[in-house]
N, C-alpha and C positions, 0 to 999 in steps of 0.2 A: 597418162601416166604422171602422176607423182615425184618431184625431180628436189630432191633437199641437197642441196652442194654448197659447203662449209669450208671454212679456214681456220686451223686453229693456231693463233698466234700470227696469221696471215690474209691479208686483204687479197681476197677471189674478185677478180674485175668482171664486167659482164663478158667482155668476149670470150673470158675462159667459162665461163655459164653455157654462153652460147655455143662455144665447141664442144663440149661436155654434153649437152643436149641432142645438138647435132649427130654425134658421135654415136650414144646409147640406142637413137633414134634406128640407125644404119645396124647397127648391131644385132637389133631384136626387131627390127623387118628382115632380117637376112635369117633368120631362125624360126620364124611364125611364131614366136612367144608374145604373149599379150602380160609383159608386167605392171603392177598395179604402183610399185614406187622403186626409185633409185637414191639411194644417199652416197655419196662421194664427200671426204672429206680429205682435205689438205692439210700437210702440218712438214713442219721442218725437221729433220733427222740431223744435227751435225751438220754436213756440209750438203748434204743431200735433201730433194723436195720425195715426199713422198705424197702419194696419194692410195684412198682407202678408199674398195666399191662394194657396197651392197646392193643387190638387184632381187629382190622380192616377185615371183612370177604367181600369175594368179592359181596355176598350179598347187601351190603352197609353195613350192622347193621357195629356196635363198640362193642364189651363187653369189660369190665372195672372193674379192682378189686385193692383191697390196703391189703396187709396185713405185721405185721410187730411181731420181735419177738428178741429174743438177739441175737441170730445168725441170720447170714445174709441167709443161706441156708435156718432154719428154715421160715424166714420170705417170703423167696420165694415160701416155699412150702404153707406154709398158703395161700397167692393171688392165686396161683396156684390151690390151692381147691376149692377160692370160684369163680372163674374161671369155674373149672368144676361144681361146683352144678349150674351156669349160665344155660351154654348149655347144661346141661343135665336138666335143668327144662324148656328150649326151644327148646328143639330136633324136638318136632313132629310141632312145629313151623317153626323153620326155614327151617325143609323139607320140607312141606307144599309150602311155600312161597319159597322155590330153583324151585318144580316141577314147579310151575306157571308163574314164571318170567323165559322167554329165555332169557333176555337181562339184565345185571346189572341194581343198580337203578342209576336213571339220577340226577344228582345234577346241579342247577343253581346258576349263579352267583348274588351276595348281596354284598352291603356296611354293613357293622357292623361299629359303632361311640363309644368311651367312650366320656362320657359328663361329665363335673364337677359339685362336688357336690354341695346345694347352700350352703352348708358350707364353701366352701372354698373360696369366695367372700368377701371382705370386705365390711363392711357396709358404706360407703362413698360413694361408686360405687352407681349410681343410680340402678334400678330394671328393668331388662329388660326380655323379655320373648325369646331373644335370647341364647341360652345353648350356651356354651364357650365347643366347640369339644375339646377333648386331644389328641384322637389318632383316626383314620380310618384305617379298613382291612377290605380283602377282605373275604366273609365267602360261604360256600355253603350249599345249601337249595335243603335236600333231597325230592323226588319226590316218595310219598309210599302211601301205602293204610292208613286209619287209625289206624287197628289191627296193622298193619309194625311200625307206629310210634311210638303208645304206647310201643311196645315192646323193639323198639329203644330206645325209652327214659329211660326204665326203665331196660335194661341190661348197661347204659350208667351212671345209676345213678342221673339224671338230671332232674332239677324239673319242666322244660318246654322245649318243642321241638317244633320251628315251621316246618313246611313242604308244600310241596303243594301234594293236594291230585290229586292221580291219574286219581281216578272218572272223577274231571270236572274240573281238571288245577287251581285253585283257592287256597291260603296261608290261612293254617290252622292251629292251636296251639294248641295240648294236654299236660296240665299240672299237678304237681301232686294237690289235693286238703287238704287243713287245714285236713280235718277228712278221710285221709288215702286214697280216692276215687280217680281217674282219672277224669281232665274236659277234654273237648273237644271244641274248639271254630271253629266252620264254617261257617263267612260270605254269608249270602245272596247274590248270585249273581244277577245282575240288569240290 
């Protein structure tokens, strides 16, 4: 595994590397997940150390946690738990879904655009229905069931996931809704 652990605006010693390691280590032997990277990053909140986990599993999914606390140890161990209450409230899911899939999920390639906002326009500029791009990347567009996205999206913490569904190849988007619900958006194919 793949282990990227940062500090932003703060020097990471080795032994918080090494506990960090240790830690991730114990975690995902206690889950039978084979993740392929972790990046943890550290950075100062106010008065508070926070730390930031991304856990990338070869599955495809992300899990994703923040937590933070006056020590920096502490604040690791906080992400660190809600890390575990993650995958341990998706365990007999993402078993489920390892036993089914022989082959990792497939991701395809996508343009992603930031467009400006019309605020930032002045008003002398005529009005056109042309968006002014800021930035263009490139993004990937995981290839999963719909139960796979949902759960992606929501170990990921993210309030919409597009994908395309495996069923019939087709770009799908589950997001979360106003009143706590998951949507599901699946074009008609034609």
């Amino acid at each position: 595994m793949r282990y990227q652990i940062s500090g932003k605006q703060i020097d990471i010693g080795d032994a918080l590397q090494t506990h960090v390691k240790a830690e991730f280590g114990e975690l995902v032997e206690k889950y039978q997940q084979r993740p392929t990277e972790a990046v943890v990053v550290f950075s100062r909140d106010a008065h508070n150390m926070v730390c930031e986990a991304t856990l990338h599993l070869s599955t495809g999914l992300t899990a994703q946690a923040r937590g933070q606390s006056g020590e920096i140890y502490a604040a690791f161990e906080s992400c660190r738990e809600k890390l575990d209450k993650q995958l341990r409230r998706y365990k007999r899911r993402l078993k489920d879904h390892h036993r089914e899939r022989t082959t990792p999920v497939e991701f395809g390639g996508a343009s992603s655009y930031v467009l400006a906002s019309s605020d930032d326009e002045s008003a002398d500029e005529p009005d056109t229905l042309q968006p002014i791009i800021i930035a263009e990347m490139e993004t990937k567009i995981p290839s999963l069931s719909a139960g796979e996205a949902v759960m992606q999206m929501e170990l990921a913490h993210a309030p919409v996931l597009v994908f395309r569904n495996e069923r019939h190849g087709g770009l799908n988007v589950v997001y979360r809704r106003d009143d706590g619900n998951v949507g599901w958006v699946d074009p008609q194919q034609q």
